[in-house]
C-alpha positions in Angstrom: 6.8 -15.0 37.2 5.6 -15.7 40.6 2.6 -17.1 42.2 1.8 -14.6 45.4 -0.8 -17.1 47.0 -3.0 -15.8 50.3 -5.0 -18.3 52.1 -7.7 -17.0 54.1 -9.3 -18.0 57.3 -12.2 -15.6 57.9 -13.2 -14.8 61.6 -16.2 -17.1 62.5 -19.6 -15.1 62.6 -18.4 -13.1 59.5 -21.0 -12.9 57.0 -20.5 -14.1 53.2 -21.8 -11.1 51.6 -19.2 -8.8 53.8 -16.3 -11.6 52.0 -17.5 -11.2 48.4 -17.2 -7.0 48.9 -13.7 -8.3 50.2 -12.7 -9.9 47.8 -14.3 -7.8 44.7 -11.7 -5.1 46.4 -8.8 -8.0 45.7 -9.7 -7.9 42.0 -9.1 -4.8 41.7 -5.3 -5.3 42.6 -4.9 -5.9 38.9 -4.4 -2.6 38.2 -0.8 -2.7 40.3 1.8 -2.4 37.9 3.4 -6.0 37.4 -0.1 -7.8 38.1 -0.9 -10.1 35.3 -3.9 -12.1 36.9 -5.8 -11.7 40.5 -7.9 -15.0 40.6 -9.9 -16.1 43.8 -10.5 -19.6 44.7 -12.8 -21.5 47.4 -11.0 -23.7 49.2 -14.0 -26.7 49.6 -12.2 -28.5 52.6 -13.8 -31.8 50.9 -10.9 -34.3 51.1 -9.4 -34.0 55.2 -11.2 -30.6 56.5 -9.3 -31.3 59.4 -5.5 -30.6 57.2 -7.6 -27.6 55.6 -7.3 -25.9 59.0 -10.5 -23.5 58.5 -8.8 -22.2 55.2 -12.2 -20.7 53.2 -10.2 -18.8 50.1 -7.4 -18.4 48.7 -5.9 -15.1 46.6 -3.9 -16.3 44.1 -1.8 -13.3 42.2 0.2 -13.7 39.9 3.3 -10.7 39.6 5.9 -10.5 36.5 8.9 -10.9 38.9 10.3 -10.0 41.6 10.7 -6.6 41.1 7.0 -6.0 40.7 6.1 -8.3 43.8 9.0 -5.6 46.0 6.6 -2.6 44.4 2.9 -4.5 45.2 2.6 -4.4 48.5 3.2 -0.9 49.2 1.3 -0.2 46.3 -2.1 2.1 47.3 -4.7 -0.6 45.5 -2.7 -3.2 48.4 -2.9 -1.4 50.6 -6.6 -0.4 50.8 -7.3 -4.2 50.0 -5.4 -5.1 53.1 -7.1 -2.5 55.4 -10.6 -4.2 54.5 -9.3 -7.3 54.9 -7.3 -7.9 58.0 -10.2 -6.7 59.8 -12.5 -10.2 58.9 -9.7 -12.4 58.4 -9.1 -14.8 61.4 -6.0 -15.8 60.3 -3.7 -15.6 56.8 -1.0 -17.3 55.2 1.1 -15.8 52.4 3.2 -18.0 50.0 5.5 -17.0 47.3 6.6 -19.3 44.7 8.7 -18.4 41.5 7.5 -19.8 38.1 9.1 -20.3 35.2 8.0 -19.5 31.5 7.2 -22.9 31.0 4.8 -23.3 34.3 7.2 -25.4 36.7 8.1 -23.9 39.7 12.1 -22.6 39.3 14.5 -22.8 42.3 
């Protein structure tokens, strides 16, 4: 399994409301073959905002392997997620890490 993580900075000015019709189109990426969850978290920047640098969400998608991760982002549900996307998004960061069956991350 892997854990296909996106942390978000949005462009400052962007509106919340124009986010959550953003990120309504990311749970619709669960349709991709190979998705088993799309779950979207608020990053809260409580403990050192400063470390947080401007992070406000986070995608977190989790993919069967890595042969389902090699067919998701050309996959047209990606794709139209990404196109409404990159448009508000400052800035993102994408991180891939492999999990195994029993929930510790594998080398």
């Amino acid at each position: 399994m892997i854990e296909h993580l996106v942390l978000i900075r949005w462009q400052p000015g962007i509106e919340r409301h124009q986010i959550n019709d953003v990120l309504a189109q990311a749970r619709k990426m669960s349709g991709i073959d190979g998705v088993l969850d799309v779950s979207i978290l608020r990053n809260l920047e409580k403990a050192r905002p400063e470390q947080g640098k401007g992070i406000n969400d986070i995608l977190r998608i989790t993919i069967a392997d890595e042969e389902a991760l090699a067919g998701f982002g050309p996959a047209p549900l990606h794709r139209e997620f990404a196109k409404s996307m990159l448009p508000i998004a400052d800035d993102i960061t994408i991180v891939d890490i492999p999990i195994d069956p029993a929930g510790s991350i594998s080398s």
